[in-house]
C-alpha positions, 0 to 999 in steps of 0.5 A: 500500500502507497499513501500520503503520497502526490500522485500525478496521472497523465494520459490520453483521455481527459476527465470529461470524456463520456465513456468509461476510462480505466485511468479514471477509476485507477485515480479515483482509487489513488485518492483514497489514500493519496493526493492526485492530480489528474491531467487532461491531455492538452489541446491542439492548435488544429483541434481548436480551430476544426472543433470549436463549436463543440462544447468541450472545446469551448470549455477548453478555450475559456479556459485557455483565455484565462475566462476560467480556472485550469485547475478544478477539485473534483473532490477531496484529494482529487483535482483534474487539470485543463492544460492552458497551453497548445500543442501542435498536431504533429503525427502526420510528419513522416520524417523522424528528426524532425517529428522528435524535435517538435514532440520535445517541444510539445512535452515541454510545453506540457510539462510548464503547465503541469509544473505550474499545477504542482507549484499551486498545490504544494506537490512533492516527490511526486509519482508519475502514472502515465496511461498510455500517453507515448508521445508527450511521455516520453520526455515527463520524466526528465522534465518533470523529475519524479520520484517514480514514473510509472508506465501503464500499458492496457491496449496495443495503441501501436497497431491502431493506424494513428499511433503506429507510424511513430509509436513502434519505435518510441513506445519501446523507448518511453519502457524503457525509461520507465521506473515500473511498467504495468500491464493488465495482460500477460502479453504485453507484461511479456512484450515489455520484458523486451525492453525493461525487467520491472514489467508487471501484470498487474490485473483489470479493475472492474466495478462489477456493482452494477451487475450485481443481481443476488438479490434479484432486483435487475429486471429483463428488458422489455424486447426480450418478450418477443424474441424465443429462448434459449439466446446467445448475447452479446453487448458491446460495440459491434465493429469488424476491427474487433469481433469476427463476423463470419463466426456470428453468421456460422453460430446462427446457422448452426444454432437455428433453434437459438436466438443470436441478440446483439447490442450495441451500435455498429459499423458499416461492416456490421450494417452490411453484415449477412446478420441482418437477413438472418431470421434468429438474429436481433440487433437491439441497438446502442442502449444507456450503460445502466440498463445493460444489466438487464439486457445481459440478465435476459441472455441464457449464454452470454459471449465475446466472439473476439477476431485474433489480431493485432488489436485484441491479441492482448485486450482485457475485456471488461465484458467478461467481469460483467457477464460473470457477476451476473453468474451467466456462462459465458463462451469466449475466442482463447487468447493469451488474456482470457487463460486467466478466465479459463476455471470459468469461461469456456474457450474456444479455439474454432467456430465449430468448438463455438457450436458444440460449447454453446450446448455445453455451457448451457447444460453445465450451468448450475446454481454452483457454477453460477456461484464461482462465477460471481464470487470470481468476478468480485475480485477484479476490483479496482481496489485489488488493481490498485494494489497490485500497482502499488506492490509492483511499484514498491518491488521495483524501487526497493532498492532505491526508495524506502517506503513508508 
């Protein structure tokens, strides 16, 4: 446990985004026992200019012009930072040399306001948690000086188009110069071995709260009256770049007995999809995140049919703790990550294995297993996460740092 410290979280979702954000539970969990600075990524010169009808935007130019204040409490222990500065959009220069001296220029500029912010609260001997932010990170630790940089690494920005083109040769360099690197996949703890030993796995928090239904109080929603039984869901966005298909075409013309349900939005593959000409296939559509629970509690199998590639090769999916504490069985695409699911979830290999588990997860799913199930899913908290971060950053600076 780390407490009574200053901790400083950087990364690449600012604090107002609207949809769920791993970095901002890890820094709400930090501020139980610390004090935390939250910081927005700046805003760019292009950005301001192409999207400053938008309301955030305006937000971000008030607060450029000195119209309102960049530092704001968000409660005790907690203040999110709105960097004044602008930063140049830079990642379409194809040229290295010049691509590093302007991505200096821009950490430094976001470094002053940071510095600023640290001045204004009193912070000290500072911990820096950076998520995911490899370009403006790379330079924070000697800009900024901190006791501990720390590098958190969820997702494989760099096969994502926007990042790859400078982020394979400079993601490798900010692990490096990271103090500890943490990871929530065995994949990518194994991937940044390569380039630092203090790699560690340390776990997905989820709040799993509002799936909680051992009361049962969550209640089935209301399309679910006209659709047969049994029914194999899923909820999530429905996007090619991340889920197969083909697989979803094959289930439900093996399964024709079953109902395939899916919610969520989805993109034009989806759209165009054979899916939709199916009879035992149904599209409910984008719901708000709070019912969700009652659109899981209405499938009898619950699913993450994950594409194999470069995108979800070692992505934790989040869906999963939420289909397990509502003690569904759940039928999911093996990978690396979802090993750690195995006593739980049943994997599969192939489109046929998908076919043959389906029944059998259906045919195993007892009040015991449902009871596995949940008490599993209650341990991926976002406290135990923390923890784990905290021990892994204790391990790593042992030898230079005591720790209280």
């Amino acid at each position: 446990m780390i407490t009574g410290k200053d901790i400083i979280v950087v990364g690449i979702q600012a604090w107002d985004i609207e949809i769920g954000s791993n970095c901002k539970n890890i820094a709400l969990e930090f501020a139980k026992h610390n004090r935390v600075l939250y910081v927005n990524p700046p805003m760019t010169r292009a950005v301001m200019r192409s999207q400053k009808d938008k309301i955030n935007i305006q937000k971000r130019i008030r607060i450029k012009n000195g119209e309102e204040d960049d530092l704001v409490e968000i409660e005790s222990n907690l203040w999110n930072l709105y960097p004044k500065s602008l930063v140049e959009s830079i990642n379409s220069i194809p040229i290295n040399f010049i691509f590093n001296s302007l991505n200096k220029r821009n950490s430094t500029v976001f470094a002053k306001d940071i510095q600023k912010a640290i001045s204004r609260l009193g912070f000290k001997d500072v911990i820096l948690f950076n998520d995911s932010s490899m370009f403006l990170g790379l330079h924070l630790k000697d800009l900024l000086k901190p006791k501990v940089y720390a590098y958190y690494m969820r997702d494989y920005l760099v096969k994502v188009p926007y990042w790859q083109k400078h982020g394979e040769r400079i993601e490798p360099q900010l692990i490096k110069k990271a103090d500890v690197v943490l990871t929530n996949s065995e994949f990518f703890e194994d991937f940044c071995k390569q380039y630092n030993q203090h790699s560690y796995m340390v776990g997905q928090g989820c709040d799993v709260s509002l799936f909680n239904d051992e009361d049962n109080s969550i209640k089935i929603a209301d399309e679910f009256k006209n659709i047969p039984s049994p029914i194999f869901g899923y909820v999530g966005s429905l996007t090619s770049l991340r889920l197969d298909i083909e697989l979803l075409e094959f289930i439900a013309s093996q399964k024709k007995d079953w109902s395939i349900v899916l919610v969520g939005p989805e993109d034009e593959d989806f759209k165009k999809s054979k899916l939709h000409t199916m009879s035992n296939v149904y599209f409910l559509g984008s719901k708000d995140a709070l019912d969700l629970p009652n659109y899981v509690k209405g499938f009898d199998v619950t699913t993450n049919p994950q594409l194999k590639n470069n995108l979800t090769i070692g992505n934790y999916p989040r869906k999963i703790d939420e289909y397990l504490a509502m003690g569904k069985p759940v039928v999911a695409t093996t990978t690396k990550t979802m090993q750690m699911f195995k006593e739980h979830v049943y994997l599969a290999d192939s489109k046929e294995d998908y076919v043959s588990l389906i029944d059998k997860a259906l045919s195993e799913n007892t009040s015991e297993r449902i009871k596995n199930r949940i008490e599993y899913a209650k341990s991926h908290t976002w406290e135990n996460n923390v923890k784990a971060i905290y021990e892994a950053i204790i391990k790593s600076t042992k030898h230079s740092i005591k720790w209280d």
